[in-house]
DRENLUMVO-648328 format. One record per residue (C-alpha): z, x, y; residue number from 1. Coordinates in steps of 0.02 Angstrom, whole numbers. Each point is the difference from the previous one (the first is absolute). Last residue first. Layout:
NODE        w        u        v     i
NODE        Z        X        Y   NUM
...
//
This chain:
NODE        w        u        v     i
NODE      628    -1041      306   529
NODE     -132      104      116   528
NODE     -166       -6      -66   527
NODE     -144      136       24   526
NODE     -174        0      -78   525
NODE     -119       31     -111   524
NODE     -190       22      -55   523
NODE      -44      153       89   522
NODE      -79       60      138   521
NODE      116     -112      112   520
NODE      117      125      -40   519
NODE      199      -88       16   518
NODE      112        6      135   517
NODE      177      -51        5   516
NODE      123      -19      165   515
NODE      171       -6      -47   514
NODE      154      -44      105   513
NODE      142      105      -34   512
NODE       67       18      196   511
NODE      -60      164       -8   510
NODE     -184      -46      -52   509
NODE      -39        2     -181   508
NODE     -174       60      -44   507
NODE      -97      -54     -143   506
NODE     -169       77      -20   505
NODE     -145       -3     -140   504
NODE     -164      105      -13   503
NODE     -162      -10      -83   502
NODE     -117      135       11   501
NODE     -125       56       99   500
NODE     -127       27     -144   499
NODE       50     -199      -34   498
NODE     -112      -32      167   497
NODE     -166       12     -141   496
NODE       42     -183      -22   495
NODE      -80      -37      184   494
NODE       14      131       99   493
NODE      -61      179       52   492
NODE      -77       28      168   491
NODE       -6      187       14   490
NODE      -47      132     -119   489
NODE       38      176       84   488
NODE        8      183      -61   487
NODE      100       61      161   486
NODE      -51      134       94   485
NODE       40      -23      175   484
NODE     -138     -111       58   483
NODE       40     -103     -164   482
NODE      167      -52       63   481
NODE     -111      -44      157   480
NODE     -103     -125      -77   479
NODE      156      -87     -104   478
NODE       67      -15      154   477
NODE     -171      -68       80   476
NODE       -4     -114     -146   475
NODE      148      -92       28   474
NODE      141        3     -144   473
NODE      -14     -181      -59   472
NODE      -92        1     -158   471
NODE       83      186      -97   470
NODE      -31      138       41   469
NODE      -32      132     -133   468
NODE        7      197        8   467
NODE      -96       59     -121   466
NODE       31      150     -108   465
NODE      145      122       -1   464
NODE       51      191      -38   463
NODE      -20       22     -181   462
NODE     -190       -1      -21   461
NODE       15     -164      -80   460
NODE       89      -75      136   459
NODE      111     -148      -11   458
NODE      -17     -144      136   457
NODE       75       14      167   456
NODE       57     -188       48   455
NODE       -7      -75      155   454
NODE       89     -141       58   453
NODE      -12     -173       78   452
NODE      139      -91       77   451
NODE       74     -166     -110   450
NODE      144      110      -85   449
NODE       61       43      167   448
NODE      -26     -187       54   447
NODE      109      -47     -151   446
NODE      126      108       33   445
NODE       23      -25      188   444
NODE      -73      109      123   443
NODE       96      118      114   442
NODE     -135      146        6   441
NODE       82      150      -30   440
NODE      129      -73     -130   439
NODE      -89     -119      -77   438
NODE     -185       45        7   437
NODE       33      181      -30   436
NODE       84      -55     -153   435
NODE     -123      -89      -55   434
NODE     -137      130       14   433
NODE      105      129      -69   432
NODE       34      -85     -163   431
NODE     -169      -65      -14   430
NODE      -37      183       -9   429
NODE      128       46     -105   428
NODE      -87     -140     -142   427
NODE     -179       14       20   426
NODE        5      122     -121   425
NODE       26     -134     -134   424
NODE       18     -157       75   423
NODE      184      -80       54   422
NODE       61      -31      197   421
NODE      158       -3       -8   420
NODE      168      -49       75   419
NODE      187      -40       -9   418
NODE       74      -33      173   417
NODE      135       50      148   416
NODE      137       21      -78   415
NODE      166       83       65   414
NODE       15      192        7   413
NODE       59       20      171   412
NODE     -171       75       42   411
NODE      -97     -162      -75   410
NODE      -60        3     -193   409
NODE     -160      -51      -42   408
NODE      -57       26     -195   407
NODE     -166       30      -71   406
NODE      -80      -10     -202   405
NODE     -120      133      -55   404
NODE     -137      -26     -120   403
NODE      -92      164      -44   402
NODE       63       97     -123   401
NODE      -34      199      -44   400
NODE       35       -8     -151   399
NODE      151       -5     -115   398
NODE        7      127     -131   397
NODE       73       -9     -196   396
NODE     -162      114      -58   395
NODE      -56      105      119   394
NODE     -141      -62      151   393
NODE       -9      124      152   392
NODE       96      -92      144   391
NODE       92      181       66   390
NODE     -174       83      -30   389
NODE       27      144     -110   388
NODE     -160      -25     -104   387
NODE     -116     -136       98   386
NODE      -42     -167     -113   385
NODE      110      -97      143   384
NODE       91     -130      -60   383
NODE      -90     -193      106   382
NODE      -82      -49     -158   381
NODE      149      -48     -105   380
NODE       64     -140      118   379
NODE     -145     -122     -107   378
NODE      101     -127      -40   377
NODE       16     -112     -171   376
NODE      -66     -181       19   375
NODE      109     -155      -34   374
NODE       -6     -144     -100   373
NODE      108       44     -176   372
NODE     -114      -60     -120   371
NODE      -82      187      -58   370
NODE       61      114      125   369
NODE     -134       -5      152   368
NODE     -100      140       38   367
NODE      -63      -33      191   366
NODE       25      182       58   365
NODE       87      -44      136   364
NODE      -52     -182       31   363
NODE      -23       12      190   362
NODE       -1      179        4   361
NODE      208       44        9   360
NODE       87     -105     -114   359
NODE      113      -38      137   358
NODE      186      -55       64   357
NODE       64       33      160   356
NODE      177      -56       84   355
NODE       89      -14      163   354
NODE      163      -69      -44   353
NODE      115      -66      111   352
NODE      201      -48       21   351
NODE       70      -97      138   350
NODE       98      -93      -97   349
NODE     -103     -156       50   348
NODE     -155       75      -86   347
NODE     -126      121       47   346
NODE     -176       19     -134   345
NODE     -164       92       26   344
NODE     -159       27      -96   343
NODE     -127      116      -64   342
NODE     -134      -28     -109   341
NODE      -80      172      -38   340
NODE      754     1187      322   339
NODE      108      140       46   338
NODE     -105       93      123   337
NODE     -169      117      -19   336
NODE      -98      -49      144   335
NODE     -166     -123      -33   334
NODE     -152       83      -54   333
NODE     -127     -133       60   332
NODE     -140      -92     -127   331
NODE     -159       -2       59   330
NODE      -97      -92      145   329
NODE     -175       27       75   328
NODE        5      -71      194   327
NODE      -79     -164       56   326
NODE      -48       20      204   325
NODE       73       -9      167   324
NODE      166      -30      -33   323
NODE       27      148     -110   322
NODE      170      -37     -100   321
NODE       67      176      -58   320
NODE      135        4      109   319
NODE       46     -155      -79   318
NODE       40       92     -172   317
NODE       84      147       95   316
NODE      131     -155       72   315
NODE       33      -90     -150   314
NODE       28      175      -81   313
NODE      126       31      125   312
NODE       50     -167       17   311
NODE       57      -16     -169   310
NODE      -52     -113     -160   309
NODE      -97      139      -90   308
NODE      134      134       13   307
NODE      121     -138      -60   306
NODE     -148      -75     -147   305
NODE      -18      203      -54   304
NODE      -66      -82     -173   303
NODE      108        6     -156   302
NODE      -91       20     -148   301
NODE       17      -44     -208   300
NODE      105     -145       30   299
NODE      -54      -55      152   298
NODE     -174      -39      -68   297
NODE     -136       28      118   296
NODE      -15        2      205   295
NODE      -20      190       62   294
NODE     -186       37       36   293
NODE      -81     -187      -10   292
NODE      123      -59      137   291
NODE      -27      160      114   290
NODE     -188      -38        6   289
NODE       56     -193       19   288
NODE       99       27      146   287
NODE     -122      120       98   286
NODE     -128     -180      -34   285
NODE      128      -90       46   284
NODE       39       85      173   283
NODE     -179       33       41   282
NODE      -44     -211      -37   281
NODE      132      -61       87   280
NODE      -28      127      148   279
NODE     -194      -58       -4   278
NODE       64     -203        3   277
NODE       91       19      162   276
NODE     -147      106       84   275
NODE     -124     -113      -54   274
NODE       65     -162       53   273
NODE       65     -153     -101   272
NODE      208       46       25   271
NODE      -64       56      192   270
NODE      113      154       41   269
NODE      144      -11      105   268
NODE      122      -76     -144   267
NODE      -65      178     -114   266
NODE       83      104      125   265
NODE      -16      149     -122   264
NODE      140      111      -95   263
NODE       55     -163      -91   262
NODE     -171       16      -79   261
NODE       29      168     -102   260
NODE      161      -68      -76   259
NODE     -100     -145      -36   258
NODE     -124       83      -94   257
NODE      121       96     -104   256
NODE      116     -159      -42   255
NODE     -184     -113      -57   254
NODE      -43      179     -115   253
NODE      177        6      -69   252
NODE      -29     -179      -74   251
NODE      -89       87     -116   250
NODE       93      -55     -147   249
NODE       38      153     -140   248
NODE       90       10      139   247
NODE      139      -88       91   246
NODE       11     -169       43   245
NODE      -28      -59      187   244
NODE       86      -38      143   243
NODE      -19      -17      194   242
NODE      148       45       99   241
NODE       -8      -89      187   240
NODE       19       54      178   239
NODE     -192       32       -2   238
NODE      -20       80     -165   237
NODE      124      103     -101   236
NODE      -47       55     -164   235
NODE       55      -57     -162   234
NODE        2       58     -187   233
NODE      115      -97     -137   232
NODE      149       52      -88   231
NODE      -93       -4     -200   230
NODE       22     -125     -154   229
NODE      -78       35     -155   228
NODE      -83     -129     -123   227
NODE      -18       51     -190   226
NODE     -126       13     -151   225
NODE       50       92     -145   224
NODE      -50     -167     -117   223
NODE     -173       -2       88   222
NODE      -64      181      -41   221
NODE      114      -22     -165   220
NODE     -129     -117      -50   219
NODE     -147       89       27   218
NODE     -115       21      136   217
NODE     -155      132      -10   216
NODE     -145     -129       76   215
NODE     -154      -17      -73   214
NODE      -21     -195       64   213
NODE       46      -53     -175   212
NODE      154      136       24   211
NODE       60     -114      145   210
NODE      -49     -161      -79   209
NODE       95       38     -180   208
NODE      136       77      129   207
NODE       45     -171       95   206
NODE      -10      -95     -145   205
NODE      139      117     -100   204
NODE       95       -9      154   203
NODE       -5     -197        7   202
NODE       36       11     -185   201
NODE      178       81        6   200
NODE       48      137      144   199
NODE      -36       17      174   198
NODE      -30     -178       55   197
NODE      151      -81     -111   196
NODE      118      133       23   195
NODE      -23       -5      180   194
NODE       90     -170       10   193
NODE       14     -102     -173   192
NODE       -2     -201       64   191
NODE      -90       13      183   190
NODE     -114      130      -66   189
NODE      -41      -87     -152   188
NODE      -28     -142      109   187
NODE     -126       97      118   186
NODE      -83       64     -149   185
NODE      -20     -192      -70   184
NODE      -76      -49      186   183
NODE     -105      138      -15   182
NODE     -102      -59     -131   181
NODE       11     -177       36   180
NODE     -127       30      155   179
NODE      -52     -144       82   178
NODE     -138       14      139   177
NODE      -20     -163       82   176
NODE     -169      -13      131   175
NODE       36       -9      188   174
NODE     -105      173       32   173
NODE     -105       50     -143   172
NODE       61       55     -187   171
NODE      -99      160      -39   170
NODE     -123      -10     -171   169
NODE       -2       54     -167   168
NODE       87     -170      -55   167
NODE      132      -19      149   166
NODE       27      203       -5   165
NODE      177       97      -17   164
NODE       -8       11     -174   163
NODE     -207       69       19   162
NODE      104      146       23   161
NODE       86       24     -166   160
NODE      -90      167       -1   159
NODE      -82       45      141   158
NODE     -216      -31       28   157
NODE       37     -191       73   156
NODE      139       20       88   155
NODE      -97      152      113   154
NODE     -144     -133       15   153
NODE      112     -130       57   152
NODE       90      106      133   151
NODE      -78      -44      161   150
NODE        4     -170      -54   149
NODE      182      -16        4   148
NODE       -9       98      177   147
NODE      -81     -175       60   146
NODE       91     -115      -96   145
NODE      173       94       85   144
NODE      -70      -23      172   143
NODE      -37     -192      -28   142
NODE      159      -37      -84   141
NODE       34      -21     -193   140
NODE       69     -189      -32   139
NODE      156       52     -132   138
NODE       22      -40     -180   137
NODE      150      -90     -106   136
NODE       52      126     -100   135
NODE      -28      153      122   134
NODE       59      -95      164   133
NODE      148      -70     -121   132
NODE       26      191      -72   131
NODE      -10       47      192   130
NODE      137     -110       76   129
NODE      131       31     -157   128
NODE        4      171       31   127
NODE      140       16      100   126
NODE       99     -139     -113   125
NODE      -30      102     -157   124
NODE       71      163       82   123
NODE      163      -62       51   122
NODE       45      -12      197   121
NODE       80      134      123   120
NODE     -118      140        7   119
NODE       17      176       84   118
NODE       54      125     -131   117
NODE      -47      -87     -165   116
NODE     -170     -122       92   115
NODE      -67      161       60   114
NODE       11       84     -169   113
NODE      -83     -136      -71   112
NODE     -150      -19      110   111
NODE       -3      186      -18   110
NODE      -13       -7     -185   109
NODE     -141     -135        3   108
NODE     -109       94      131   107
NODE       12      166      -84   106
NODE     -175       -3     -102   105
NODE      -21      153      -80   104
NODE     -162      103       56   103
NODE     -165      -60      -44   102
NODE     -147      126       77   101
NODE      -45       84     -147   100
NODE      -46     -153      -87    99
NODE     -139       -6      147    98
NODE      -53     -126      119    97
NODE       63      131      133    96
NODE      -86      145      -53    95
NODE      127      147       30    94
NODE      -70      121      102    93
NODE     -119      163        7    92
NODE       22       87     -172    91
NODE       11     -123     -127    90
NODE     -124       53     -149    89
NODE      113      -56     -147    88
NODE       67      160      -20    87
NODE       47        8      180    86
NODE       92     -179       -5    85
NODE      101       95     -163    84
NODE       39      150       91    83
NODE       49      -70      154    82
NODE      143      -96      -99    81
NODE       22     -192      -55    80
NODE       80       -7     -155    79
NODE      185      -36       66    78
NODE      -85     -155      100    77
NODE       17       16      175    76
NODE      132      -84       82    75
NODE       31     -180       91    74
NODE       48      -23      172    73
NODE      165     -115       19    72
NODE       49       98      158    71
NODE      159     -105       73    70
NODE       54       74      163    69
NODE      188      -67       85    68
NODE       41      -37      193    67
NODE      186      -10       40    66
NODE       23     -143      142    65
NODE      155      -24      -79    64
NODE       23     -200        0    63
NODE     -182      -24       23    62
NODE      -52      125     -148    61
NODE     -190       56       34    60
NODE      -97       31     -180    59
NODE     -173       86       19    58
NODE     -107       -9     -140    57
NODE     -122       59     -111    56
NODE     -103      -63     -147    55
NODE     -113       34     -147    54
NODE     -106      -69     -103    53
NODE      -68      -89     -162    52
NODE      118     -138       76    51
NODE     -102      -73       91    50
NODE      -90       49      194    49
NODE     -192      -12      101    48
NODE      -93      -88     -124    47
NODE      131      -98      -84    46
NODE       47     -123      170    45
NODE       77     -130      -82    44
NODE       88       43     -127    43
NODE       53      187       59    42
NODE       51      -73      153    41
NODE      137     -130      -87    40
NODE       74      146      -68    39
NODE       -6      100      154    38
NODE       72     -151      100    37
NODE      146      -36     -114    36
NODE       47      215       -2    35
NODE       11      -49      190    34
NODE       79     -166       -7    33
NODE      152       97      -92    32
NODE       -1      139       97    31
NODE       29      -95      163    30
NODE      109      -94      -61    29
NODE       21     -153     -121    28
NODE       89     -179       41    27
NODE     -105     -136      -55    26
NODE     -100        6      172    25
NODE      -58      184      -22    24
NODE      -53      -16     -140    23
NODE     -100     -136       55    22
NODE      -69      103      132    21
NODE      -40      142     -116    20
NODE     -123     -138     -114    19
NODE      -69      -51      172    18
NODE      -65      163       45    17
NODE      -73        1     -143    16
NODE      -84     -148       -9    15
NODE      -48       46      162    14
NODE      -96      174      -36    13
NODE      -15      141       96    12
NODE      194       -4       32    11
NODE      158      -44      127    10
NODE      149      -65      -37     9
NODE      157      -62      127     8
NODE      173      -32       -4     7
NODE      124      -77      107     6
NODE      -93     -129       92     5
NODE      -28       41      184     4
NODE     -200       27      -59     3
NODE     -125       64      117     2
NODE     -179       10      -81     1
//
């Protein structure tokens, strides 16, 4: 939509999107109607995002154009170690319905944190729109009914899950799901900040279900808890700077692969033809084998990302690109040098926030703290089990972590957009696919979001398994990316599209106009205020 108002929201979900509008109207910013839209989020759409998880963000200042990197990823409990998982017969991976696999939630403390160095407005009001939604109840959309489902029987087997459950079963598309629960841990928020999540009886609660599910959490786990803030990671891309947070995210992998695509003419290429959609598919899949070898906790490793990030190794990546058939990938040795809802928010200031909040698996690990109406994640799965490995799981670690939010910024620095396209792995590579859209391409947000994609699904073998295309990619495409090599499944749709993720876009032309798209894959939409 095209909106010459001031402000504008866009989400998977359009009560939320119309909880950040009204912030929006009463006088908030950009952070403001973003931390409103999370909250509102995690009542409404629970299966995908809540405050058992964690968050990023990316923070553009209109009045500065500075661009700031919130990583609100929760840790690993102080008594998880290799040894004890190998005790207990873990060798391979961490299971991801597991105990094992609950890290701390960070999605309240970076909603905070946001609101201290970016907000304008009080707490209580900023919440206000989600403890009504939770109070009062909220119709649950088609999409989110679906994925609901999905997750019964997981809600069912957790502790607390059956919380989360319309008497054992999954509330159905139009029907009123109320959930006091959360509403009272969204007040507490509101009233005692961070003190009141991490500490006190909604900690205790969130450890009795953590250690019910086997988990090693403790109290001190939660009460050591804290947000960082990072310079974020960008590469340059068609005469603009695409953004993204630094690791333990992996948006690395979307700046790798398009650093490898810029060396192509990827406007002369057909965006639904083979040979377009086999260089999408080399690049990310070199991206991803670099990904897995250097993004993990920054704290404990600090990955090459300026060796990785130049032309050089942009250019001995591409190199490798065969176009004539699928090539085995690894991880490169770059040069020595010194170095799952998401949404979007721009206000009349000028300011935006591109922003990502998950539990990872639909329900992470679907443990709910007794009462309190949300699940606890399940980011805990994605350490590597590997001795020496830079994401190897320690006590106090962040994991390797999926859910990346974007940011547009044009070569004078002004803005161009907040984006994302959220889903697990799927994640860079809806990245790339959007951004190729825009700036090669020339289409408008929401048509961008509208094209099909691929998506290369995790391998078990370590390298990569299918390669899915989704409804609308033409079968002789998807014909020939098989000719070459590919694993293909073509023809995907219906409610399985979610694979492809689920993306938002606002961009704001020069002459501050904004143009909003939101996934029609999804249950949302975009509203300008």
């Amino acid at each position: 939509m095209l909106a010459r108002m001031p402000g504008m929201v866009a989400s998977s979900q359009r009560a939320a999107t119309e909880a950040g509008c009204a912030i929006l109207a009463g006088g908030g910013n950009a952070a403001d109607a973003a931390i409103a839209v999370a909250a509102a989020l995690a009542v409404t759409e629970p299966n995908s995002t809540g405050l058992g998880g964690d968050a990023f963000a990316l923070y553009y200042e209109g009045h500065t154009g500075r661009i700031t990197s919130l990583n609100g990823s929760g840790r690993a409990p102080a008594g998880l170690t290799l040894g004890r998982l190998e005790r207990a017969g873990v060798r391979e991976a961490i299971l991801p319905f597991s105990g094992d696999a609950i890290t701390v939630p960070g999605a309240c403390a970076a909603w905070i944190d946001l609101a201290e160095r970016h907000g304008s407005m009080a707490m209580d009001g900023v919440l206000a729109p989600a403890i009504e939604l939770a109070q009062d109840g909220f119709e649950v959309g088609a999409v989110t009914a679906h994925f609901w489902a999905r997750g019964l029987d997981g809600l069912l087997r957790a502790p607390g899950g059956a919380e989360m459950t319309i008497d054992g079963r999954a509330p159905i598309a139009g029907e009123r799901f109320r959930n006091p629960g959360l509403a009272g841990v969204l007040a507490s928020i509101a009233e005692g900040g961070k003190g009141a999540f991490y500490g006190g009886a909604i900690a205790r609660d969130i450890v009795d279900a953590a250690r019910a599910a086997g988990s090693a959490m403790t109290l001190a786990d939660l009460e050591r808890h804290h947000s960082t803030w990072h310079e974020p990671i960008g590469a340059e891309y068609r005469g603009h700077r695409i953004w993204e947070c630094p690791p333990n995210g992996q948006g690395m992998a979307a700046l790798l692969a398009l650093q490898i695509l810029r060396g192509f003419e990827i406007a002369d290429t057909d965006p639904m033809g083979t040979e377009r959609l086999h260089l999408i598919t080399e690049a990310l899949r070199l991206a991803f084998a670099d990904a897995r070898r250097h993004v993990a906790d920054p704290a404990v490793y600090a990955p090459p990302t300026g060796a990785l990030l130049s032309e050089s190794y942009a250019s001995a990546r591409r190199a490798q690109i065969d176009p004539a058939r699928r090539i085995p990938v690894a991880a490169g040795e770059p040069p020595e040098r010194a170095g799952t809802v998401q949404f979007c928010v721009v206000d009349a200031s000028g300011n935006a926030c591109s922003f990502v909040n998950s539990n990872y698996m639909g329900f992470g690990t679907c443990a709910v703290p007794p009462g309190r109406g949300f699940t606890l994640q399940n980011r805990g799965c994605n350490f590597s089990l590997e001795p020496g490995h830079p994401n190897v799981v320690a006590p106090h670690k962040r994991p390797y972590h999926t859910i990346i939010p974007g940011l547009i910024t044009r070569a004078d620095g002004s803005l161009y957009g907040p984006f994302g396209v959220m889903g697990g792995f799927m994640q860079p590579q809806g990245h790339v696919q959007v951004v190729l859209a825009m700036l090669d391409d020339g289409l408008e947000p929401q048509a961008a979001l509208d094209r099909p994609r691929l998506c290369i699904e995790p391998g078990a073998d370590g390298d990569h398994g299918e390669l899915l295309c989704e409804e609308g990619i033409p079968e002789p495409a998807a014909r020939g990316l098989e000719r070459l090599g590919h694993p293909v499944r073509s023809g995907v749709g219906g409610f399985e599209r979610a694979v492809f993720g689920r993306g938002q876009i606002i961009r704001r032309d020069e002459s501050g106009d904004l143009l909003g798209g939101s996934d029609f894959r999804a249950d949302g939409c975009a509203a300008g205020v």
